[in-house]
PDBQT receptor file of N, H, CA, C and O in Angstrom, charges set to zero:
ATOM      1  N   UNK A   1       0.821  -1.188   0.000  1.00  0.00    +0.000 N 
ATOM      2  CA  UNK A   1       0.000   0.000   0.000  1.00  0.00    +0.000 C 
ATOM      3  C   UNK A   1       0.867   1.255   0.000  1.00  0.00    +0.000 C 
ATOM      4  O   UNK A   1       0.394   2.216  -0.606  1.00  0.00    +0.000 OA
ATOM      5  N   UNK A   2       2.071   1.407   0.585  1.00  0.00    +0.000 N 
ATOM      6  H   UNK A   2       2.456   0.627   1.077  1.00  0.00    +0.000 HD
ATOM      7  CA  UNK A   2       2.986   2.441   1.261  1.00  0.00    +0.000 C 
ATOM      8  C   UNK A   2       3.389   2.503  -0.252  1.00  0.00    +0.000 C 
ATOM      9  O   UNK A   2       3.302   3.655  -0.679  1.00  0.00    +0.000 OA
ATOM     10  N   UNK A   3       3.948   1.278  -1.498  1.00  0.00    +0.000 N 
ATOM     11  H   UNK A   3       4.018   0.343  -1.152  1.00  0.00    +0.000 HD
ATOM     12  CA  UNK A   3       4.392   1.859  -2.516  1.00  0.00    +0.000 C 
ATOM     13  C   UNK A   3       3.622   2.144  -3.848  1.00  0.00    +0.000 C 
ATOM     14  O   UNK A   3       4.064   2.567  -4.916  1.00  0.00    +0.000 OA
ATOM     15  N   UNK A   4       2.565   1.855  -3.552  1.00  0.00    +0.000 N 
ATOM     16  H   UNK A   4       2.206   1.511  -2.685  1.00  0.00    +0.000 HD
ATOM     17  CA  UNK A   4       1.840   2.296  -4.381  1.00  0.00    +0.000 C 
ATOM     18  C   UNK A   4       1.417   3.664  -3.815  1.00  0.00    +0.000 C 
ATOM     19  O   UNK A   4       1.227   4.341  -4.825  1.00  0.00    +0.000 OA
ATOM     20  N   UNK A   5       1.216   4.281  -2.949  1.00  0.00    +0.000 N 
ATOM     21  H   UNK A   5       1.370   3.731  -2.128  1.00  0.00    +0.000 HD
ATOM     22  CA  UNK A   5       1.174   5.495  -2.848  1.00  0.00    +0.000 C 
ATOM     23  C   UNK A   5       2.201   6.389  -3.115  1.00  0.00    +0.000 C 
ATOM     24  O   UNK A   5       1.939   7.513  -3.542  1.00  0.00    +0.000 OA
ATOM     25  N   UNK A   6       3.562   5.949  -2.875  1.00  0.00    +0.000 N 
ATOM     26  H   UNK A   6       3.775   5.035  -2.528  1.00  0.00    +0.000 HD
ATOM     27  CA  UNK A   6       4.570   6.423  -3.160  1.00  0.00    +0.000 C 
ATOM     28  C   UNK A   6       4.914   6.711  -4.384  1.00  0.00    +0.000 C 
ATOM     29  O   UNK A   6       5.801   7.481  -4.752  1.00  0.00    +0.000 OA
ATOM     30  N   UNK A   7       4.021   5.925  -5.166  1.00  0.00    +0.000 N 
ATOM     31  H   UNK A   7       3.300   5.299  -4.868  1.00  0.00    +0.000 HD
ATOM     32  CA  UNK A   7       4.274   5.789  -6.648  1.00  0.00    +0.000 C 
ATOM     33  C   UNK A   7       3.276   6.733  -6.983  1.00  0.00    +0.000 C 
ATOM     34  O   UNK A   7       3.657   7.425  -7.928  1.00  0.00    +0.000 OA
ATOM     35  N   UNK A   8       2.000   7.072  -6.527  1.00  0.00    +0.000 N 
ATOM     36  H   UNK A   8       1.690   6.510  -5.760  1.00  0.00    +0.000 HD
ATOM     37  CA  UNK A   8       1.032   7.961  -6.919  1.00  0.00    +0.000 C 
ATOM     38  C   UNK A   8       1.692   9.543  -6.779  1.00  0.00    +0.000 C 
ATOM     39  O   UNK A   8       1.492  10.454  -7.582  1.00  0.00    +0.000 OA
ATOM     40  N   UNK A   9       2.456   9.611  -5.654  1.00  0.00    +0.000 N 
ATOM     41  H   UNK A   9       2.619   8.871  -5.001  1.00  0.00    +0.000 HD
ATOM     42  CA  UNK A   9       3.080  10.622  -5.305  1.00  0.00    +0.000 C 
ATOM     43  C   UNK A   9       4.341  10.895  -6.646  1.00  0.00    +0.000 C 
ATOM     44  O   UNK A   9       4.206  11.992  -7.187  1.00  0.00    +0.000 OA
ATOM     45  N   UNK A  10       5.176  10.266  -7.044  1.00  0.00    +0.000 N 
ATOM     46  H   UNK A  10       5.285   9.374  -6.605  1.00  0.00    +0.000 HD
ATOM     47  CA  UNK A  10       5.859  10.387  -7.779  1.00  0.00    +0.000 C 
ATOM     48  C   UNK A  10       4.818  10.722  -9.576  1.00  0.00    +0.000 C 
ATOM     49  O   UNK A  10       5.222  11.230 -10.622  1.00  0.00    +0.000 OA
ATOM     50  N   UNK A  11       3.619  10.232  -9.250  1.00  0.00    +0.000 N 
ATOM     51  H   UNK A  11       3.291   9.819  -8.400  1.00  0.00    +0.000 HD
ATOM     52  CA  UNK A  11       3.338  10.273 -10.625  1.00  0.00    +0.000 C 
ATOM     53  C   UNK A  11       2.607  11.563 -10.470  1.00  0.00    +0.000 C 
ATOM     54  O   UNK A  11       1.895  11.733 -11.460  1.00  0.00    +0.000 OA
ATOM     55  N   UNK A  12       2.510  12.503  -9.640  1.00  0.00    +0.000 N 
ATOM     56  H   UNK A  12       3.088  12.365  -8.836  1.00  0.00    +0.000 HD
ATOM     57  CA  UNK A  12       1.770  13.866  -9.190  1.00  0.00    +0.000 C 
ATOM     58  C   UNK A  12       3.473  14.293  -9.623  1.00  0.00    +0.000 C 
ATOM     59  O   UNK A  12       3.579  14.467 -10.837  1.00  0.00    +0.000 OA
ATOM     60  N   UNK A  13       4.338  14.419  -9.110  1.00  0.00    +0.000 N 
ATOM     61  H   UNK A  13       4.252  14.277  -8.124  1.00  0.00    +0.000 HD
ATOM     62  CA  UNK A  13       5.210  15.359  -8.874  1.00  0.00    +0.000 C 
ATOM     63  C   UNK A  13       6.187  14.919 -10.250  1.00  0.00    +0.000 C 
ATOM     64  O   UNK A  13       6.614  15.959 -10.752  1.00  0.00    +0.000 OA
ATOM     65  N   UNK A  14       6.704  13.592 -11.066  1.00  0.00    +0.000 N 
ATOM     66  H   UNK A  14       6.357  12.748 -10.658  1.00  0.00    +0.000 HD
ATOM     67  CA  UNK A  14       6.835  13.679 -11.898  1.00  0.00    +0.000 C 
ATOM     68  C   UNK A  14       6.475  12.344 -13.276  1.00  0.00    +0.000 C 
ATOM     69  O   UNK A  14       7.338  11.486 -13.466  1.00  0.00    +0.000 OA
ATOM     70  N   UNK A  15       5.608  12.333 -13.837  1.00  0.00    +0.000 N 
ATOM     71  H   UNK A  15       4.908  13.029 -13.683  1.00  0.00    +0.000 HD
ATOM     72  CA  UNK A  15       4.481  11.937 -14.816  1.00  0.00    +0.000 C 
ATOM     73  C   UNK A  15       5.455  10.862 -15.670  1.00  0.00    +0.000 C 
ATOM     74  O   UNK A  15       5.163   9.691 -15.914  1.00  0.00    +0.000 OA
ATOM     75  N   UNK A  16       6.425  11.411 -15.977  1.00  0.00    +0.000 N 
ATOM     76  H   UNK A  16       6.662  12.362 -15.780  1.00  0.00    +0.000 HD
ATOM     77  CA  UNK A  16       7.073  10.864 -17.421  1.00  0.00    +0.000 C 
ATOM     78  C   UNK A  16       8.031   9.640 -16.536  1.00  0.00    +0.000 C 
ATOM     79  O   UNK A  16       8.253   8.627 -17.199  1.00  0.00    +0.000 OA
ATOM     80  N   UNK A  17       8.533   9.659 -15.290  1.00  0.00    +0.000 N 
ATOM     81  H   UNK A  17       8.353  10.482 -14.752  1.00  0.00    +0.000 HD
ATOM     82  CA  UNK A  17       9.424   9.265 -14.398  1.00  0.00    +0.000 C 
ATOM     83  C   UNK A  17       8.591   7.932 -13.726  1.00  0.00    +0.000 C 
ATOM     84  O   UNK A  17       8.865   6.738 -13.841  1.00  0.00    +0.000 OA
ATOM     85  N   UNK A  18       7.662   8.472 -13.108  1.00  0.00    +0.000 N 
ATOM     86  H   UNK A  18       7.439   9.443 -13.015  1.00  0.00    +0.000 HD
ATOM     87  CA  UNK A  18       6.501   7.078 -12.603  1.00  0.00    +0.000 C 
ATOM     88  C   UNK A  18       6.095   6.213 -13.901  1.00  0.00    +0.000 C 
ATOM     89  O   UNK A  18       6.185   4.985 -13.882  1.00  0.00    +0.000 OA
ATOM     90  N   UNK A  19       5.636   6.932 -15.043  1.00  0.00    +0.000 N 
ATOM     91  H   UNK A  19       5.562   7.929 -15.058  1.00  0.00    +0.000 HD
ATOM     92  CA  UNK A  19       5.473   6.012 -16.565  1.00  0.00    +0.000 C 
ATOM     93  C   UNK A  19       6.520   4.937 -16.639  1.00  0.00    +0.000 C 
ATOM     94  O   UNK A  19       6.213   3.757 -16.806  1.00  0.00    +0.000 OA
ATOM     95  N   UNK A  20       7.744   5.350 -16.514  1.00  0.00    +0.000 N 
ATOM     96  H   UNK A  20       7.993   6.309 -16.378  1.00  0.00    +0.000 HD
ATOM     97  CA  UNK A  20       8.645   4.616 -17.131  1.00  0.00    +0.000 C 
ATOM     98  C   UNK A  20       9.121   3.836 -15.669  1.00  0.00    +0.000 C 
ATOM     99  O   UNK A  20       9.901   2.908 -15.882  1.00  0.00    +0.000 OA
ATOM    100  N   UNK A  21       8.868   4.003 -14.598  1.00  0.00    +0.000 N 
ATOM    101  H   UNK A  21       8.234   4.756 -14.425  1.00  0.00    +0.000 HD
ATOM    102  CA  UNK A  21       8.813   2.937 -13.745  1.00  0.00    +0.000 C 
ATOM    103  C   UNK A  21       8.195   2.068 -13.910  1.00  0.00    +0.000 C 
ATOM    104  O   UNK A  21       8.613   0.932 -14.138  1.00  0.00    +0.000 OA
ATOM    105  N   UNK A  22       6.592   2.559 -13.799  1.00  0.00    +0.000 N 
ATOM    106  H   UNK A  22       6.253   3.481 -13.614  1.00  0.00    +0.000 HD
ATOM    107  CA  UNK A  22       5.889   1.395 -14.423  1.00  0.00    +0.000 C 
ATOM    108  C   UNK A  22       6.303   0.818 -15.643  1.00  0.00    +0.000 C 
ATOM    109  O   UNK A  22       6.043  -0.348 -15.345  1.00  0.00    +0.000 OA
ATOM    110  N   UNK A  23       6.644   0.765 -16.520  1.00  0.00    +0.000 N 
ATOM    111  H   UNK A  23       6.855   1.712 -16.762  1.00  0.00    +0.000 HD
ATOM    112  CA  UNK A  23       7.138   0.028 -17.335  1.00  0.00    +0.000 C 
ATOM    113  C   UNK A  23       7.925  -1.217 -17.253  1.00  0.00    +0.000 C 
ATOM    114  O   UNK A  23       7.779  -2.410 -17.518  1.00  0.00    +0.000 OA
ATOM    115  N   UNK A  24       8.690  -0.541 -16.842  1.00  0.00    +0.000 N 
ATOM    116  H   UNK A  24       8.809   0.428 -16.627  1.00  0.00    +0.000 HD
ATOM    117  CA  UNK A  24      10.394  -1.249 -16.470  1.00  0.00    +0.000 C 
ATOM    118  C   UNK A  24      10.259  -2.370 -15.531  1.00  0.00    +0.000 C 
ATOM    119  O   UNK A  24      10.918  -3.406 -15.623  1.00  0.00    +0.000 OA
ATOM    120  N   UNK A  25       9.245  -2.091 -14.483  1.00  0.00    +0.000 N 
ATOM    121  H   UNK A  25       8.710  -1.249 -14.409  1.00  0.00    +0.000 HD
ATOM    122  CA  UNK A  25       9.435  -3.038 -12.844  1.00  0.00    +0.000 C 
ATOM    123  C   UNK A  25       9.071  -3.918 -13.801  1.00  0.00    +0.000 C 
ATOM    124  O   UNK A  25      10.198  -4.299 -14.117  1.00  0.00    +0.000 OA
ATOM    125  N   UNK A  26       8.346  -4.516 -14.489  1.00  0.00    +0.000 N 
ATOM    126  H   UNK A  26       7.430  -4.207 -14.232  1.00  0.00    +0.000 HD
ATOM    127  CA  UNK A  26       7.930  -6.053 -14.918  1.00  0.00    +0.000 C 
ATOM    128  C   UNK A  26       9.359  -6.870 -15.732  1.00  0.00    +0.000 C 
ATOM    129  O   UNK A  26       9.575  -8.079 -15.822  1.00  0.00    +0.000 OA
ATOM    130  N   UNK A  27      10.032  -5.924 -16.155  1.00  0.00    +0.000 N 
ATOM    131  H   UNK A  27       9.857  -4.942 -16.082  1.00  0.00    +0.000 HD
ATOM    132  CA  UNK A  27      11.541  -6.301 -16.866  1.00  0.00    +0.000 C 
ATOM    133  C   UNK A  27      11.841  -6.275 -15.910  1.00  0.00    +0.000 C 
ATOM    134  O   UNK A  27      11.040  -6.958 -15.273  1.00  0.00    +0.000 OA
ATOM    135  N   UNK A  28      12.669  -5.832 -15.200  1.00  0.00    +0.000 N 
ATOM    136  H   UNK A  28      13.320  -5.276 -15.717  1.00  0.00    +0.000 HD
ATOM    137  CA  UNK A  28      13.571  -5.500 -13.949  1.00  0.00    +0.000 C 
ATOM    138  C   UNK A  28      13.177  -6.751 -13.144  1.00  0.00    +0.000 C 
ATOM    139  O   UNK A  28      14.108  -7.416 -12.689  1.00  0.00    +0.000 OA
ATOM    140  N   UNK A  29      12.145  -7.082 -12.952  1.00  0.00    +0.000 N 
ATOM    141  H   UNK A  29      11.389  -6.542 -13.321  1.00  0.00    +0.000 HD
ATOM    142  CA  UNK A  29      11.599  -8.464 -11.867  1.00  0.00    +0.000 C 
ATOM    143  C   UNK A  29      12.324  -9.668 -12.489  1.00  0.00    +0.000 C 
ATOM    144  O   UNK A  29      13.373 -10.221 -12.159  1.00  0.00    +0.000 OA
ATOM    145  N   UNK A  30      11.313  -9.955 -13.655  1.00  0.00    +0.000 N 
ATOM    146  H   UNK A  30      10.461  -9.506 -13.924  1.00  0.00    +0.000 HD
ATOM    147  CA  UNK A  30      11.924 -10.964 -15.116  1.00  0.00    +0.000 C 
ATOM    148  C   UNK A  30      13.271 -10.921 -14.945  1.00  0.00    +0.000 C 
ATOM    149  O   UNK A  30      13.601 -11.956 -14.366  1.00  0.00    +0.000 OA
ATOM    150  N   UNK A  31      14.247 -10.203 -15.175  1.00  0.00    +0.000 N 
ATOM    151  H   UNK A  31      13.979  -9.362 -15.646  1.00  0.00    +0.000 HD
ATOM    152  CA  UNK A  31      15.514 -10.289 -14.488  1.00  0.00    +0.000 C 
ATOM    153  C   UNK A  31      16.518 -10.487 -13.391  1.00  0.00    +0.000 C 
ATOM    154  O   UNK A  31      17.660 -10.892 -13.168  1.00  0.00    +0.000 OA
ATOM    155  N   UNK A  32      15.020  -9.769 -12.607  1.00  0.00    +0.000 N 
ATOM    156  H   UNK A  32      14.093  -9.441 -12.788  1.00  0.00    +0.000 HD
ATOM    157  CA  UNK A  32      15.841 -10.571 -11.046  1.00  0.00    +0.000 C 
ATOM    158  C   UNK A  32      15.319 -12.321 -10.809  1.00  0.00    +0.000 C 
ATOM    159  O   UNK A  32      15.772 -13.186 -10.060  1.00  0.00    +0.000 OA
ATOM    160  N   UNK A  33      14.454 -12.345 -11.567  1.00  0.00    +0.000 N 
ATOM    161  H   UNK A  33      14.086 -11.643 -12.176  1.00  0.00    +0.000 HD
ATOM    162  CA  UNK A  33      13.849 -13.984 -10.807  1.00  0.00    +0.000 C 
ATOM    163  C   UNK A  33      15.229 -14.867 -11.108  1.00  0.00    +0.000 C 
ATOM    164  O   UNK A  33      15.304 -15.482 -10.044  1.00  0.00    +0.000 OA
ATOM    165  N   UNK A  34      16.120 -15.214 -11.729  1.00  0.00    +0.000 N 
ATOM    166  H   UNK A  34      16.059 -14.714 -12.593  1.00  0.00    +0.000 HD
ATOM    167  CA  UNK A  34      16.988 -16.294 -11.623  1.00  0.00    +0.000 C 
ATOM    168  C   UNK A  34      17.702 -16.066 -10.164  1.00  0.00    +0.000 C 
ATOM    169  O   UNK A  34      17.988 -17.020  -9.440  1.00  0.00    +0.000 OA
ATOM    170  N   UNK A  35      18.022 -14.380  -9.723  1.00  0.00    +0.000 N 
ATOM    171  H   UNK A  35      17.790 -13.605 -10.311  1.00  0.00    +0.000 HD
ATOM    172  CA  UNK A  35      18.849 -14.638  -8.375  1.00  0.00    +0.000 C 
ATOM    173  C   UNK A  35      17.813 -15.174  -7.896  1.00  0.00    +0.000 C 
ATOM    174  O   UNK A  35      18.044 -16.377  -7.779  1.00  0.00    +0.000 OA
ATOM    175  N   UNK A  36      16.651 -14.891  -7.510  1.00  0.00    +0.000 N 
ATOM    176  H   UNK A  36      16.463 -13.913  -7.606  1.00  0.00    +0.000 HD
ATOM    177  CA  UNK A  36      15.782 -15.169  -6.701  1.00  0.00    +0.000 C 
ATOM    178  C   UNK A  36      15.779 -17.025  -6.657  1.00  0.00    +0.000 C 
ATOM    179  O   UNK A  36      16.112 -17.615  -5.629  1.00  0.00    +0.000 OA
ATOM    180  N   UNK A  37      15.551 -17.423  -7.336  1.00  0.00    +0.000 N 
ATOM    181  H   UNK A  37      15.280 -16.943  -8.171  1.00  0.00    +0.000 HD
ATOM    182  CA  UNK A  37      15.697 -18.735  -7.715  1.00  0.00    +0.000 C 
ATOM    183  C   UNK A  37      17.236 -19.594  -7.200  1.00  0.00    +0.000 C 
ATOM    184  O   UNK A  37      17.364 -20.755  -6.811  1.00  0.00    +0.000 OA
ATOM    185  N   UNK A  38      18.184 -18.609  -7.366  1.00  0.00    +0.000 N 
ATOM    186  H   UNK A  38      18.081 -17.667  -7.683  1.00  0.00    +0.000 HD
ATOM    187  CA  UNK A  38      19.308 -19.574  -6.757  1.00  0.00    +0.000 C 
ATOM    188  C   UNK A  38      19.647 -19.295  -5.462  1.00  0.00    +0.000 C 
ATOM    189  O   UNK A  38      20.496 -19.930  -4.837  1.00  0.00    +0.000 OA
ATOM    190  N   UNK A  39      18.891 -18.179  -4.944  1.00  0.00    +0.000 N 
ATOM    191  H   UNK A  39      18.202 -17.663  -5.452  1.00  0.00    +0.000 HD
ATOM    192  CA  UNK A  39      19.170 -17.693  -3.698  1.00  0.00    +0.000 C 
ATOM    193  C   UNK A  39      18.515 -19.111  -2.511  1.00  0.00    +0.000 C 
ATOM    194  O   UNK A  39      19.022 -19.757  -1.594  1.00  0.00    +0.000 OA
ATOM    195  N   UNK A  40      16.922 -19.071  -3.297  1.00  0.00    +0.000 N 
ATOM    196  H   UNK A  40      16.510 -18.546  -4.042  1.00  0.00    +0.000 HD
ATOM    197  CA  UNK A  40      16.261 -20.742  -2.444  1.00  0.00    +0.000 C 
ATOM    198  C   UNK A  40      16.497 -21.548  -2.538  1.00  0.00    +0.000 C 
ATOM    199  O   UNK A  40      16.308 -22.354  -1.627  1.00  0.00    +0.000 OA
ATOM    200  N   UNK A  41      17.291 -22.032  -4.138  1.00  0.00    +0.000 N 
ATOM    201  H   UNK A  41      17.445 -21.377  -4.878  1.00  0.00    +0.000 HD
ATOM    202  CA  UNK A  41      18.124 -22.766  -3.841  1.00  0.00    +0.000 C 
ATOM    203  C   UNK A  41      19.233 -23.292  -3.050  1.00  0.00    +0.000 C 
ATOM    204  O   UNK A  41      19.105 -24.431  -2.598  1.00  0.00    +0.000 OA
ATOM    205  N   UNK A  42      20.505 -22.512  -2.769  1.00  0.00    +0.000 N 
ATOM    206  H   UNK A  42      20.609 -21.587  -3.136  1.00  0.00    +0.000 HD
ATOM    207  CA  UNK A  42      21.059 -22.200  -2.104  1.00  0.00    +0.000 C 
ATOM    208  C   UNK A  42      21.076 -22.422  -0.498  1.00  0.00    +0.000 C 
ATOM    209  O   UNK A  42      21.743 -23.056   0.319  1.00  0.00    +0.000 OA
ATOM    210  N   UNK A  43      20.181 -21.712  -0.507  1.00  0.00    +0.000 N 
ATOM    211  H   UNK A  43      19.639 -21.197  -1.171  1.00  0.00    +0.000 HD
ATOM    212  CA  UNK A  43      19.473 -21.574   1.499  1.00  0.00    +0.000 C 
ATOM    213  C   UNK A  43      19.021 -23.293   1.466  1.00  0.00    +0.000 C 
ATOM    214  O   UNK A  43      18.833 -23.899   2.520  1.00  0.00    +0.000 OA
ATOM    215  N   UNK A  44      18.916 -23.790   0.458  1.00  0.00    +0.000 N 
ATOM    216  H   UNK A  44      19.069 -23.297  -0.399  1.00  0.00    +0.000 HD
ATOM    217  CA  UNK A  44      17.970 -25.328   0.700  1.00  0.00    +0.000 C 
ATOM    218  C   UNK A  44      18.777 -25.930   0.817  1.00  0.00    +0.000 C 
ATOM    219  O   UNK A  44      18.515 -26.682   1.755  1.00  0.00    +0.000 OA
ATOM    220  N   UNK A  45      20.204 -26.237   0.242  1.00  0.00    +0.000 N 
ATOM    221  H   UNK A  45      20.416 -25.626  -0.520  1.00  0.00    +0.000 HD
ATOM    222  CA  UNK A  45      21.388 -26.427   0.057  1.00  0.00    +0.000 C 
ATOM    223  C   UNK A  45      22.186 -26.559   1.560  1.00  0.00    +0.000 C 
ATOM    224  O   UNK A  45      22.526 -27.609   2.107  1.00  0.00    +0.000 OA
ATOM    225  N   UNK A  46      22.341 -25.436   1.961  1.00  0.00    +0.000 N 
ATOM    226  H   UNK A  46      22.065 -24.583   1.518  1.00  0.00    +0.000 HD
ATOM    227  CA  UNK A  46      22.786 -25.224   2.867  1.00  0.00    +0.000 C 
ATOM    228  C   UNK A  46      22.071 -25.526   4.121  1.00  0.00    +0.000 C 
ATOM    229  O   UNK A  46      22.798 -25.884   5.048  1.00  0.00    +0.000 OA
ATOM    230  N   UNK A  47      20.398 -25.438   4.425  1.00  0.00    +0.000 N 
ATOM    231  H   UNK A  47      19.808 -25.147   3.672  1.00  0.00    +0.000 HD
ATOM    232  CA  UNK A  47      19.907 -26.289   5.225  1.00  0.00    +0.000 C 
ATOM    233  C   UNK A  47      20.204 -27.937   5.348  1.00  0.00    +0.000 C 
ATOM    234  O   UNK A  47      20.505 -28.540   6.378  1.00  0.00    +0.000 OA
ATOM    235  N   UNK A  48      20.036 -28.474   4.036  1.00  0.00    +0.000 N 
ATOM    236  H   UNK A  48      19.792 -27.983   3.199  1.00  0.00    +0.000 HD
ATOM    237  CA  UNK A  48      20.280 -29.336   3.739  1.00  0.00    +0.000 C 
ATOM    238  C   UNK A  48      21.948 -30.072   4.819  1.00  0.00    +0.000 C 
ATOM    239  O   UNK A  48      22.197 -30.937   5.660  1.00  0.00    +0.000 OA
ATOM    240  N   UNK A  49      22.535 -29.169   4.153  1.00  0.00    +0.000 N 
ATOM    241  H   UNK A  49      22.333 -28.467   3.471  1.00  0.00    +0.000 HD
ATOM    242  CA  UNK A  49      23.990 -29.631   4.570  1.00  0.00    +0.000 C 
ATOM    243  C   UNK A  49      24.181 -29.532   6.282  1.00  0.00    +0.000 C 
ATOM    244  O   UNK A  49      25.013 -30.204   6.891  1.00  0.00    +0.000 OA
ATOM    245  N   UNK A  50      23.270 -28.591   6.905  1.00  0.00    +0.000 N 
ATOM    246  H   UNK A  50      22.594 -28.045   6.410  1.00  0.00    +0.000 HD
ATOM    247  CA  UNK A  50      22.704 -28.561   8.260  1.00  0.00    +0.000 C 
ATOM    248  C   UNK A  50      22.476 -29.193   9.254  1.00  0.00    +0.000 C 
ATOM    249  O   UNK A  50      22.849 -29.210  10.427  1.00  0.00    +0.000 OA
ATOM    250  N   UNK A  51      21.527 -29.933   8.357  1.00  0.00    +0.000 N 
ATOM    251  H   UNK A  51      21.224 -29.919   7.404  1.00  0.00    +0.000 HD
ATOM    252  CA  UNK A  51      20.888 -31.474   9.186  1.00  0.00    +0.000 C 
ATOM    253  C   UNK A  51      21.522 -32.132   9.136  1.00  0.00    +0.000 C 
ATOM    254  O   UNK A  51      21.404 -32.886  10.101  1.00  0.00    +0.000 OA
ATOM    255  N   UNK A  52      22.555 -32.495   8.283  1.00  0.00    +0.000 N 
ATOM    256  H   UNK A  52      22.651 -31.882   7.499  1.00  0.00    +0.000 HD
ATOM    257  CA  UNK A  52      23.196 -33.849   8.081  1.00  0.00    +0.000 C 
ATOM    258  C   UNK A  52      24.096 -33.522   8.357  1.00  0.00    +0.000 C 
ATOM    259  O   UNK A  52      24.932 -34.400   8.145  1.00  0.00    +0.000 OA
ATOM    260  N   UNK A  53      24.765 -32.112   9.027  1.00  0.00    +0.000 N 
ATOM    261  H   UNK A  53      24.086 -31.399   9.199  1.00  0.00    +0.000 HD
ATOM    262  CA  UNK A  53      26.210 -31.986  10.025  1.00  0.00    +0.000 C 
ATOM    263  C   UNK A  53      25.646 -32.891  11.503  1.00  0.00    +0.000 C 
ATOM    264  O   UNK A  53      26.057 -33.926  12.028  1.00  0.00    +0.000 OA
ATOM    265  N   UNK A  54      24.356 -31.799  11.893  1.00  0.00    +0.000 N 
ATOM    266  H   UNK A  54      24.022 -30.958  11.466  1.00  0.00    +0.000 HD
ATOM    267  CA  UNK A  54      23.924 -31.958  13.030  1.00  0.00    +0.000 C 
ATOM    268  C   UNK A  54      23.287 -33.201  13.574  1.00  0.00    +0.000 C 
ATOM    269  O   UNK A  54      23.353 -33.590  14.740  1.00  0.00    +0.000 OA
ATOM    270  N   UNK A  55      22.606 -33.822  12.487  1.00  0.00    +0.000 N 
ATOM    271  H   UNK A  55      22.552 -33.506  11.540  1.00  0.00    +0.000 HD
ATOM    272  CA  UNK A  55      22.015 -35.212  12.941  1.00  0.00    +0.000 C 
ATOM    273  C   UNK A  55      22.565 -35.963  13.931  1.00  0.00    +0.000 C 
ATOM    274  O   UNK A  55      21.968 -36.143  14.992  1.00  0.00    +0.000 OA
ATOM    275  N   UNK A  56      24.045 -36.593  13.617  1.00  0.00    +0.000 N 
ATOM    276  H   UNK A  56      24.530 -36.446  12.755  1.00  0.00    +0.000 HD
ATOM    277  CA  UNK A  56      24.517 -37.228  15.017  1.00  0.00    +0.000 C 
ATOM    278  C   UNK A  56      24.141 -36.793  16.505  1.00  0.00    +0.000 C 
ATOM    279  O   UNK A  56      23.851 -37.525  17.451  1.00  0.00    +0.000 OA
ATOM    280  N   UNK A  57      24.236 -35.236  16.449  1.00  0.00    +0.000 N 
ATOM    281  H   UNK A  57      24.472 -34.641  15.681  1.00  0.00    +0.000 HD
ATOM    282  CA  UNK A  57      23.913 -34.609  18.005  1.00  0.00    +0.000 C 
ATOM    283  C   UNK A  57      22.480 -34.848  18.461  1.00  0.00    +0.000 C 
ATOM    284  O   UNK A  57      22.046 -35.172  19.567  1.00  0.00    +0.000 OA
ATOM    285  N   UNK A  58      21.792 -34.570  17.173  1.00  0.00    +0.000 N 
ATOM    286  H   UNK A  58      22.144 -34.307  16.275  1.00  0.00    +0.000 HD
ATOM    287  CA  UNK A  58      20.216 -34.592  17.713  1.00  0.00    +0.000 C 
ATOM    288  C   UNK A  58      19.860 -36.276  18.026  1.00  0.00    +0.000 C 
ATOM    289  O   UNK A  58      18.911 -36.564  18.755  1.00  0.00    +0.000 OA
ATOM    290  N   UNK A  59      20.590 -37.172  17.494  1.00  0.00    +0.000 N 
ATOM    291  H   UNK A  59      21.361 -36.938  16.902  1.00  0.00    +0.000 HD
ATOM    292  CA  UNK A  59      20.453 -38.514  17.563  1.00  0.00    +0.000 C 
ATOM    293  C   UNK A  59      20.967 -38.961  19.243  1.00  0.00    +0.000 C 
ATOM    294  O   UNK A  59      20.219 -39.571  20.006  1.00  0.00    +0.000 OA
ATOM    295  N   UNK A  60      22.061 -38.620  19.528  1.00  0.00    +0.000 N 
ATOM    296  H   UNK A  60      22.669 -38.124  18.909  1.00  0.00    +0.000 HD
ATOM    297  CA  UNK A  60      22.622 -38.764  20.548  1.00  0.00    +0.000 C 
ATOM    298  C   UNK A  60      22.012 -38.192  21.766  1.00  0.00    +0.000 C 
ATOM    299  O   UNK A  60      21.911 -38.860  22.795  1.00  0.00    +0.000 OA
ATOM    300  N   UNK A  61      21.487 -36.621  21.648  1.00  0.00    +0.000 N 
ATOM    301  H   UNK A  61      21.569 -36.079  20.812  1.00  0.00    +0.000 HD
ATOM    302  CA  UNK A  61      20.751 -36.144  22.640  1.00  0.00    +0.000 C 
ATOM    303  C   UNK A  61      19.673 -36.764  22.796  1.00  0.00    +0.000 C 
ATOM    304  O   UNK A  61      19.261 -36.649  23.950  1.00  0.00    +0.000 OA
ATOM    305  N   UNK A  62      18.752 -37.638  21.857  1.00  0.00    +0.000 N 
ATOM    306  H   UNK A  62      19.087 -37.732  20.919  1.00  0.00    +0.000 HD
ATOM    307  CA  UNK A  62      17.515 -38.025  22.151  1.00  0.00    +0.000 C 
ATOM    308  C   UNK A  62      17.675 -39.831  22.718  1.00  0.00    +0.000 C 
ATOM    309  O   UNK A  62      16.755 -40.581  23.043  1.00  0.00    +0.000 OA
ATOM    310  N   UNK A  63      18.523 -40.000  22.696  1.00  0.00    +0.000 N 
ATOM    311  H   UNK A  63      19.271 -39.391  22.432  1.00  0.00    +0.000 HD
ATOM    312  CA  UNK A  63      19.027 -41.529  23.191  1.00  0.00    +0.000 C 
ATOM    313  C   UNK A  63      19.342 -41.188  24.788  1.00  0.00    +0.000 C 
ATOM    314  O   UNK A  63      18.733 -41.720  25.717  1.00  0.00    +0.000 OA
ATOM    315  N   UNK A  64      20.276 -40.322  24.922  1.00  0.00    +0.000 N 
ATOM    316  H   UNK A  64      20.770 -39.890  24.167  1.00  0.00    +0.000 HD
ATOM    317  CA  UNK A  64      20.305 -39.711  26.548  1.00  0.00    +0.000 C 
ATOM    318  C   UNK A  64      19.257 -39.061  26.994  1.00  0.00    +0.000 C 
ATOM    319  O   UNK A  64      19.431 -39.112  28.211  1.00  0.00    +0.000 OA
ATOM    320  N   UNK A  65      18.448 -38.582  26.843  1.00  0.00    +0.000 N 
ATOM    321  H   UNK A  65      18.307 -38.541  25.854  1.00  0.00    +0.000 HD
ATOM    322  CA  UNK A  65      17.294 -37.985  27.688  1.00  0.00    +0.000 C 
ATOM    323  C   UNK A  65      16.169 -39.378  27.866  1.00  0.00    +0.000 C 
ATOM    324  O   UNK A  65      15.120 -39.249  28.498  1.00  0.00    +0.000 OA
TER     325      UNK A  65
């Protein structure tokens, strides 16, 4: 809500500048989605590699309690 007003505000104060925002954000996204994509990858990756450091401990703590 905060940027779409922000954007209404920019398109009051300058017209040709908010136009060509709007434009652009749908390219600009389209371009960011691959980081976006290896970033969750990544984090999954690295969870991944997480559990299977930690497993022994969580195995061991639940045998002693």
């Amino acid at each position: 809500m905060i940027a779409f007003l922000l954007w209404l505000l920019l398109l009051v104060i300058a017209w040709p500048l908010a136009l060509l925002a709007l434009l652009l954000y749908p390219l600009v996204w389209l371009l960011l989605l691959p980081f976006r994509l290896i970033g969750v990858t990544v984090s999954g990756v690295l969870d991944l590699i997480k559990g299977i450091i930690t497993l022994p401990v969580r195995v061991f703590r639940r045998r002693s309690a």
